[in-house]
C-alpha positions as YAML, in Angstrom:
chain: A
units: angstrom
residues:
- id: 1
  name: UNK
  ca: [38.31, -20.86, 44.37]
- id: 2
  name: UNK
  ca: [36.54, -18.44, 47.25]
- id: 3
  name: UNK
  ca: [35.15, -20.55, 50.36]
- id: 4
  name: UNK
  ca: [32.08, -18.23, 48.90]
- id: 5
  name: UNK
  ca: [31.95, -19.44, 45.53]
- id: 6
  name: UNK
  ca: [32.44, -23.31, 47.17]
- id: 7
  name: UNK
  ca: [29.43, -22.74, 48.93]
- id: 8
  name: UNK
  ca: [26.97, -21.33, 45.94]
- id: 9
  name: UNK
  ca: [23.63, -23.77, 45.65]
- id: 10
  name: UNK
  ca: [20.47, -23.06, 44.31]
- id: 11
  name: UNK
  ca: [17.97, -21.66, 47.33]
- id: 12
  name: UNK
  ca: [14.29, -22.89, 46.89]
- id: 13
  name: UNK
  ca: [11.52, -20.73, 47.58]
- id: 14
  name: UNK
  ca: [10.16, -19.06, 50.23]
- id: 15
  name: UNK
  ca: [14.08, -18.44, 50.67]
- id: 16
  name: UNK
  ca: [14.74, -14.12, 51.85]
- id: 17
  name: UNK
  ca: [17.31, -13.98, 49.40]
- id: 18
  name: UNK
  ca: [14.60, -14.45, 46.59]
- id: 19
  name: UNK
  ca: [12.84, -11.85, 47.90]
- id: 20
  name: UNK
  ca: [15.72, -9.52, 48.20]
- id: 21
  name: UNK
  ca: [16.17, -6.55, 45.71]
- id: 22
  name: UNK
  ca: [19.68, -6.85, 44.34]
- id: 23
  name: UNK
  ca: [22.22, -3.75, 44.36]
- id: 24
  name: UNK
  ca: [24.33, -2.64, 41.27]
- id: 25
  name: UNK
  ca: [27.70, -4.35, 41.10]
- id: 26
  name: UNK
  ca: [30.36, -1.79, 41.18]
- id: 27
  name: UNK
  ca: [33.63, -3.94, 41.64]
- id: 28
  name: UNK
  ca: [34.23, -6.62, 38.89]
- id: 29
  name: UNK
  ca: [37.04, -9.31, 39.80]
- id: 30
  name: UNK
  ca: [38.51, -12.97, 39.69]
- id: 31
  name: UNK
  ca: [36.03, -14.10, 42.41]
- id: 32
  name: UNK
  ca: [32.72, -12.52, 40.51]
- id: 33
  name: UNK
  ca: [34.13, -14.08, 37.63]
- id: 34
  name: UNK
  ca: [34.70, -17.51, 39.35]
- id: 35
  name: UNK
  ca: [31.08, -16.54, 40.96]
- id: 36
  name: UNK
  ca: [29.50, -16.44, 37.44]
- id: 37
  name: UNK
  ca: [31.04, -19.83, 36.29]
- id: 38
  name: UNK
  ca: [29.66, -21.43, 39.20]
- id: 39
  name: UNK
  ca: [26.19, -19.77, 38.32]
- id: 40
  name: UNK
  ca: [26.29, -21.04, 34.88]
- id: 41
  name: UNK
  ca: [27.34, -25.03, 36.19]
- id: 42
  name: UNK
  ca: [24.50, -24.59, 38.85]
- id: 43
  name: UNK
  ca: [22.24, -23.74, 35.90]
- id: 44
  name: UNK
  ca: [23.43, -26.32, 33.69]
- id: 45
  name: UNK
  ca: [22.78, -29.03, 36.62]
- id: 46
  name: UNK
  ca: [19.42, -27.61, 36.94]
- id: 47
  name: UNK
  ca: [18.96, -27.75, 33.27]
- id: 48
  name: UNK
  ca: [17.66, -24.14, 33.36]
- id: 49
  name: UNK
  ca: [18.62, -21.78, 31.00]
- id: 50
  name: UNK
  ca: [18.77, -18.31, 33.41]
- id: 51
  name: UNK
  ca: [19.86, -17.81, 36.92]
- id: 52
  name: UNK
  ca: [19.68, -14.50, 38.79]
- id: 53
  name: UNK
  ca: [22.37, -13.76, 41.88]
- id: 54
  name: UNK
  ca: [19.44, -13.75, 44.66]
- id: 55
  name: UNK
  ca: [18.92, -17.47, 43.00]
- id: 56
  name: UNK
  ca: [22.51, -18.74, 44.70]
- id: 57
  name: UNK
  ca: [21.81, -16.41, 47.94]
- id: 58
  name: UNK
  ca: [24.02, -13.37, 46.70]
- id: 59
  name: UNK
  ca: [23.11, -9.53, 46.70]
- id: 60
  name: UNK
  ca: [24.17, -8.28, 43.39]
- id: 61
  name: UNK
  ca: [22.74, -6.76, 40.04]
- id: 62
  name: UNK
  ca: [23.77, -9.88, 37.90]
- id: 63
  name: UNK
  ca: [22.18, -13.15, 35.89]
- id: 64
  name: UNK
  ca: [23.07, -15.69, 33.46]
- id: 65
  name: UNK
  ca: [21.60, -17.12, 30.36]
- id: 66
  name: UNK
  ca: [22.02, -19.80, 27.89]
- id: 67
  name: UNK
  ca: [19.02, -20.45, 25.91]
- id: 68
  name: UNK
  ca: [20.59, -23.50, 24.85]
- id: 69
  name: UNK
  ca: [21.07, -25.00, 28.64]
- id: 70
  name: UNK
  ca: [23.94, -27.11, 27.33]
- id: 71
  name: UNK
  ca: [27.14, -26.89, 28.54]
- id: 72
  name: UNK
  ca: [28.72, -27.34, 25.79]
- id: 73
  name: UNK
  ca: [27.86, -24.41, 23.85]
- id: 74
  name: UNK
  ca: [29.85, -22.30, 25.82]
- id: 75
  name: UNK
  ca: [29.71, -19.54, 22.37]
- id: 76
  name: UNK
  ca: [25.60, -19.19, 23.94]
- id: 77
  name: UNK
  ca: [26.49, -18.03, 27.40]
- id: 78
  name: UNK
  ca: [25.47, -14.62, 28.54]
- id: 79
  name: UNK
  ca: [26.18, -12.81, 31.45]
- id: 80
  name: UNK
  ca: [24.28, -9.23, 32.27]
- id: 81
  name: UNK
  ca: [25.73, -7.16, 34.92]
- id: 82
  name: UNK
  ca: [23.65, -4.54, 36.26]
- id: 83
  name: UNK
  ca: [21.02, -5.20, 33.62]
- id: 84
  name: UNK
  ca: [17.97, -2.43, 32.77]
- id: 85
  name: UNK
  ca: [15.32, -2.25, 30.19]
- id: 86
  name: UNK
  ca: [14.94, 1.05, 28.19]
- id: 87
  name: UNK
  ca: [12.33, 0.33, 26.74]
- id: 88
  name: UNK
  ca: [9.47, -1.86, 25.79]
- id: 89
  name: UNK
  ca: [7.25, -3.10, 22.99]
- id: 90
  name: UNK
  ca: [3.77, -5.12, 23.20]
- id: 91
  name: UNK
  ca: [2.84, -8.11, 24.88]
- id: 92
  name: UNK
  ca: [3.08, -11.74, 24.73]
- id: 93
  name: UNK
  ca: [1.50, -14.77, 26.70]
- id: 94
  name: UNK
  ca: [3.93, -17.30, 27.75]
- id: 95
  name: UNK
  ca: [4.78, -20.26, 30.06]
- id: 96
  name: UNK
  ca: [7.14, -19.94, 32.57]
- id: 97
  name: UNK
  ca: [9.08, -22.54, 35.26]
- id: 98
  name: UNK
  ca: [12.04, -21.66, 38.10]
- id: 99
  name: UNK
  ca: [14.83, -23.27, 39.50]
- id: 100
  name: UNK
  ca: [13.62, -21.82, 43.01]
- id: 101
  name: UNK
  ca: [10.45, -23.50, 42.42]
- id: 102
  name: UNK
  ca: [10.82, -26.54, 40.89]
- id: 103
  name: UNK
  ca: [8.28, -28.66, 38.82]
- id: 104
  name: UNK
  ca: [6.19, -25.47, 39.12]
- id: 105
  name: UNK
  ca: [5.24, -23.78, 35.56]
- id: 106
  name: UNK
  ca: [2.59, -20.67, 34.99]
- id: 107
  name: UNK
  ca: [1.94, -18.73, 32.27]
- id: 108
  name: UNK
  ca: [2.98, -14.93, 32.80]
- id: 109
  name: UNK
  ca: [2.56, -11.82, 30.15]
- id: 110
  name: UNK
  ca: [5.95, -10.44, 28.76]
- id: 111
  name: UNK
  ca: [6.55, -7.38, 26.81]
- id: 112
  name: UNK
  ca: [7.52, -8.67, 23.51]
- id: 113
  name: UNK
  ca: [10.03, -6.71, 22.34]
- id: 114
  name: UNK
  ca: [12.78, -4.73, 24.75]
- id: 115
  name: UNK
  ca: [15.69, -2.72, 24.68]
- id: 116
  name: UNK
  ca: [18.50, -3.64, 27.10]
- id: 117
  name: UNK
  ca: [21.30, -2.30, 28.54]
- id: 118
  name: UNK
  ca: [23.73, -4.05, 31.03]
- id: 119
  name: UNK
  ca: [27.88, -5.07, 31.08]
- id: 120
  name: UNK
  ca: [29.05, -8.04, 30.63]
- id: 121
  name: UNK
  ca: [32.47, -8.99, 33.14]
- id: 122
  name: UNK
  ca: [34.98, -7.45, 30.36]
- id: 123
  name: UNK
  ca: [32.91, -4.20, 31.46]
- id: 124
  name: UNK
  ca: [32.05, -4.27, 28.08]
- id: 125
  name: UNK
  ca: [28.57, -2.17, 27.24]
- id: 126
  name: UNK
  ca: [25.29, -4.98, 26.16]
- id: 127
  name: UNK
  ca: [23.20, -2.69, 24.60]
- id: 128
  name: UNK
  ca: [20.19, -4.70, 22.11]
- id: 129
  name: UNK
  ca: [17.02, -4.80, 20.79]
- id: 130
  name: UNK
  ca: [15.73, -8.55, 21.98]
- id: 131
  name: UNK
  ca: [12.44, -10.45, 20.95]
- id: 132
  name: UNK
  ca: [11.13, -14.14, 21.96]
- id: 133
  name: UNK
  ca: [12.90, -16.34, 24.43]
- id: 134
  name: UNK
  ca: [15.82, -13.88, 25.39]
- id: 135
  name: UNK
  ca: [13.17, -11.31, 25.86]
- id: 136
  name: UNK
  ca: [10.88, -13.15, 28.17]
- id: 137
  name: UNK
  ca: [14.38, -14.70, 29.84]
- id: 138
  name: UNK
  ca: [16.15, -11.48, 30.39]
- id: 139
  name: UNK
  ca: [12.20, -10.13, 31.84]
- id: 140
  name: UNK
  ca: [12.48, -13.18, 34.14]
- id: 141
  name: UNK
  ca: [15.77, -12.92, 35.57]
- id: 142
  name: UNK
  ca: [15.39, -9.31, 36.10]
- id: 143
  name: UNK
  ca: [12.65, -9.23, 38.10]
- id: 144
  name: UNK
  ca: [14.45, -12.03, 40.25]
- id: 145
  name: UNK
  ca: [16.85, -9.07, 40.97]
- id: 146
  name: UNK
  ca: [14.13, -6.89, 42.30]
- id: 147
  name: UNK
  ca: [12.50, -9.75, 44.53]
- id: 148
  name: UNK
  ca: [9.69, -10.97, 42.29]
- id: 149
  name: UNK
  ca: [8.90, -14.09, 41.47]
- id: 150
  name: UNK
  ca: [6.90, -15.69, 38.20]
- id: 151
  name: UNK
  ca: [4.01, -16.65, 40.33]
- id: 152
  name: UNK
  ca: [4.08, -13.11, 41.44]
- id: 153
  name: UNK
  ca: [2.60, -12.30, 38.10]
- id: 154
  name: UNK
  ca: [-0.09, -15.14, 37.51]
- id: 155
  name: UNK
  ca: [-4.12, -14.78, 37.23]
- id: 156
  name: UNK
  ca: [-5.49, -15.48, 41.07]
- id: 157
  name: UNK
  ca: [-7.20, -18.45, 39.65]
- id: 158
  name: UNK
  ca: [-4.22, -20.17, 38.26]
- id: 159
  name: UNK
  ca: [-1.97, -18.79, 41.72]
- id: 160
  name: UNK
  ca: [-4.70, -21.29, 43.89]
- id: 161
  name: UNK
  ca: [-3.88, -24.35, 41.33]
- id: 162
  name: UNK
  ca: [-0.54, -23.76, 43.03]
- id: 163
  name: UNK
  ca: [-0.92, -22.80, 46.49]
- id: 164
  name: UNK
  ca: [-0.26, -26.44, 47.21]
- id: 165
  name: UNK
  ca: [2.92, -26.40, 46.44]
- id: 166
  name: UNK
  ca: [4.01, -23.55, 47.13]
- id: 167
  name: UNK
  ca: [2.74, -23.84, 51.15]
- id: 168
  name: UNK
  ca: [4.25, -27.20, 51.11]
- id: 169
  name: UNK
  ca: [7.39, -25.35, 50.51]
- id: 170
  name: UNK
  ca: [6.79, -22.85, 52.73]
- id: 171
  name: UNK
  ca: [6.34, -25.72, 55.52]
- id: 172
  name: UNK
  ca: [9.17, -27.23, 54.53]
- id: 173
  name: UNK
  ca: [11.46, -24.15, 54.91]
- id: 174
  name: UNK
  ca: [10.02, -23.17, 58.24]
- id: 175
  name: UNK
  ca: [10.90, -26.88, 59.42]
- id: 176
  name: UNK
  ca: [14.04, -26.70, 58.19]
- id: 177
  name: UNK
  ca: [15.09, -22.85, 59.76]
- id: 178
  name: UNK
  ca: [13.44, -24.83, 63.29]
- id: 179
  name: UNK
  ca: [16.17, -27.69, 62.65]
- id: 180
  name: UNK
  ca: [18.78, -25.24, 61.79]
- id: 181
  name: UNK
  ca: [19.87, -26.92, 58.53]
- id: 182
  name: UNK
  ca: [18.34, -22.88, 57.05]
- id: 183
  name: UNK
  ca: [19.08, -19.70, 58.21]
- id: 184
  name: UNK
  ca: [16.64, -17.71, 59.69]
- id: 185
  name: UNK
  ca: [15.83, -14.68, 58.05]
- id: 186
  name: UNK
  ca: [17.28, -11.75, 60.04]
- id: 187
  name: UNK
  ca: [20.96, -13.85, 59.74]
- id: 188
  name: UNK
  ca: [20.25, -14.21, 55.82]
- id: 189
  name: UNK
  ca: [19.27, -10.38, 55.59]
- id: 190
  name: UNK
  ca: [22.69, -10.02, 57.43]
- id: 191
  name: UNK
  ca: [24.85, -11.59, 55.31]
- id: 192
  name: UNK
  ca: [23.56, -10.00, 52.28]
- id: 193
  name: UNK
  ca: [23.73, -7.06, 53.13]
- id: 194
  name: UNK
  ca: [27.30, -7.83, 54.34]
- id: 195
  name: UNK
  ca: [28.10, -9.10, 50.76]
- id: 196
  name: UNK
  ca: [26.80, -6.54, 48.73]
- id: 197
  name: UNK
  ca: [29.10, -3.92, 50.81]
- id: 198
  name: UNK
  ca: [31.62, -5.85, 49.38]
- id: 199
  name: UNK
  ca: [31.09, -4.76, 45.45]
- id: 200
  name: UNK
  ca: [28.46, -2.24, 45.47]
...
């Protein structure tokens, strides 16, 4: 296994790579593949049951699910490569949580019904009509792709329940790029971008 993949951990909010928008994946190999196993096991650690690319500090068009969060049921995994919706139906209210920002939970509107399209790593075509948790999952993860977080979508007055939190992380992170146990951002923006020339 890849130095790269050794080094894959979960990156907590207000971490760049969260806020980076993702670029398609055009080169599919053993080390995405051993890249998407170590997603999943990061996941499963988490006990989450999605985890986008940005979420482990990587550039690329790609997420995970198992709405099951077991390990075990290996049959449930999914993985999306360069994932799109084609269309969408209604809405739904729903609660929401992230492994970037843990303990935190808001409830975010969802179309209810979508149609997907994405690859899975056989370069194998994903192309469904989805409804309830997959649907608000697969909305979830995607926007991770494109920088946006769940709490980017919550009602002002249920954003300042959280602000405590979420500038306690913000603290923290600053603290920690001062220490030099983060990166700073212009050396994470760096690497990504050095990454994604890699497979896009």
């Amino acid at each position: 296994m890849s130095e790269l993949v050794n080094q894959l951990k979960i990156v907590k909010y207000p971490h760049p790579a969260l806020r980076y928008k993702s670029k398609p994946v055009k080169r599919v190999d053993r080390e995405l593949g051993d890249i998407v196993r170590r997603m999943f096991d990061l996941m499963y650690e988490a006990n989450g049951i999605g985890l986008a690319a940005n979420q482990v500090n990587l550039p690329y068009r790609l997420f995970v699910i198992n709405l099951t969060a077991d390990p075990n049921e290996k049959k449930e995994e999914l993985v999306f490569l360069n994932p799109v919706i084609l269309r969408r139906k209604g809405f739904e209210q729903g609660e929401e949580g992230c492994l970037s920002l843990p303990d935190l939970r808001g409830t975010v509107r969802r179309s209810k019904e979508i149609d997907i399209l994405a690859y899975n790593l056989q370069g194998e075509e994903i192309c469904w009509r989805v409804t309830g948790l997959l649907a608000r999952a697969f909305q979830h993860e995607l926007d991770h792709l494109d920088g946006i977080l769940f709490i980017d979508h919550l009602e002002p007055s249920e954003l300042l329940d959280l602000r405590g939190y979420v500038e306690k992380w913000e603290d923290e992170y600053m603290s920690a790029v001062s220490q030099g146990t983060e990166e700073p951002e212009d050396k994470v923006l760096s690497r990504l971008r050095e990454l994604e020339a890699l497979r896009t």
